[in-house]
Phi, psi and omega in degrees: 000346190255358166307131183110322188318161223208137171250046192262122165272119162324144180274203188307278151070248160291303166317311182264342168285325124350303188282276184343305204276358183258033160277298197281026170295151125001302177277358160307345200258355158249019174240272194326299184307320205267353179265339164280357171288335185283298183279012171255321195271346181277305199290308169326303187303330195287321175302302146311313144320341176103346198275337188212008186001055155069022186250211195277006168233041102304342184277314191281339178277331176273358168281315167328263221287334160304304175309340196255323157309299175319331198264294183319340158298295228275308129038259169253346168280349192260347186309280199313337193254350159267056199315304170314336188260188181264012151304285190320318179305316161327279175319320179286286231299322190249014179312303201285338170271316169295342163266335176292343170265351175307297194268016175251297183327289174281353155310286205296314157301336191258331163323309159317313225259313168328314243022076180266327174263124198287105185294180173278160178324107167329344174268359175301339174261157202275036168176154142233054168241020101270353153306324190267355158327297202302335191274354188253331185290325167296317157297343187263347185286316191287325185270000141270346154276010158281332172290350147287018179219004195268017172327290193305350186279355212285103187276201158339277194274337154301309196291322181280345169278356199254310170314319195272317174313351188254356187250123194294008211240338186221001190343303191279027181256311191313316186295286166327311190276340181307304184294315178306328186290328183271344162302349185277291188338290235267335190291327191280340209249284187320307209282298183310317173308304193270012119341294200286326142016278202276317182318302192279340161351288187298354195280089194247334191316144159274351188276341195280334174306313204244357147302321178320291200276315172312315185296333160269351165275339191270305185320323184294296171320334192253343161287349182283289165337296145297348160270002202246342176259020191065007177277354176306271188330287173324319201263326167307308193299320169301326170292301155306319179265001144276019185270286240278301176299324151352287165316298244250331181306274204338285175326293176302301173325329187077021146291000000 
């Protein structure tokens, strides 16, 4: 995935344009449905409970919970791409245990959320600015364990930025630019949010909240599963190099 790299460090720039564009990869169509299906199936309910009664904090509970996806994306991609330091190291050394707990880790949220398991009483937590603690700690968890798995996404301008971020002669160039790339990520992935916003506005069936929320747990179970058996990884890869053989029918076409 990394064919072509330069040993030129991408400017600001490059990094966030980068970011941006690689919402529209491919490996975005194993992203996107089942996490805006989590926070959607979330932002209801809190709606449904009365916590946010369909006004702006309902808008705000579903950013929350995008942004807490995001920072856990953001995260574990730079854990990993800082190789040289003794975080990063950390990180390379345990990536195959950390995505089999990743992907058990987002199973047991989307079990929950299925209701294959009966969750506990909403009076079970001792406040509730720690339930939302726990529901948000919970979106970042589900967005580092996709950031363990986004390798196959590694264009160009990533892959040199990951160079310079694992080398200790440009770390501080690298790292910084890691985060501007996932803030590139993250502007489209938000935009994508305030779509669903007005979506759930509309929203009057009462039956559609649990079709919603079921449809996102079995969707969660089932990315877990493929991230915790490494097919997750096999299924991105697969998914790029056929855009990537597309791209190229087109080109000899002459489109």
């Amino acid at each position: 995935m990394m064919d072509g790299l330069t040993d030129r460090i991408p400017t600001i720039g490059e990094a966030f344009i980068s970011g941006l564009l690689s919402f529209f990869s491919p490996c975005i169509l194993a992203l996107l449905p089942v996490v805006l299906l989590y926070v959607g199936a979330i932002s209801l309910e809190r709606r449904e409970h009365g916590a946010a009664s369909g006004g702006w904090r309902l808008r705000v509970e579903l950013f929350l919970h995008l942004g807490a996806f995001l920072g856990g994306f953001i995260v574990v991609l730079v854990g990993l791409a800082a190789g040289d330091t003794f975080v990063g190291r950390i990180f390379l050394l345990g990536q195959k245990a950390m995505m089999v707990l990743g992907g058990l880790f987002t199973m047991v949220i989307g079990i929950f959320m299925a209701g294959l398991i009966p969750r506990a009483s909403r009076e079970g937590f001792p406040s509730s600015v720690h339930r939302r603690f726990m529901e948000r700690l919970g979106s970042a968890g589900v967005g580092a364990a996709y950031g363990l798995v986004w390798s196959p996404c590694v264009g160009p301008t990533l892959g040199s930025i990951i160079l310079a971020a694992g080398s200790p002669d440009t770390a501080d160039q690298g790292i910084p630019l890691l985060v501007i790339h996932g803030l590139g990520f993250g502007l489209p992935l938000l935009f994508s949010g305030y779509i669903l916003d007005g979506f759930l506005r509309r929203i009057k069936q009462p039956w559609i909240p649990l079709v919603l929320e079921k449809t996102a747990g079995i969707s969660l179970v089932v990315a877990g599963l493929l991230i915790a058996t490494g097919r997750f990884l096999i299924l991105m890869d697969g998914l790029f190099q056929t855009f990537d053989s597309w791209v190229h029918v087109l080109i000899q076409g002459g489109l």
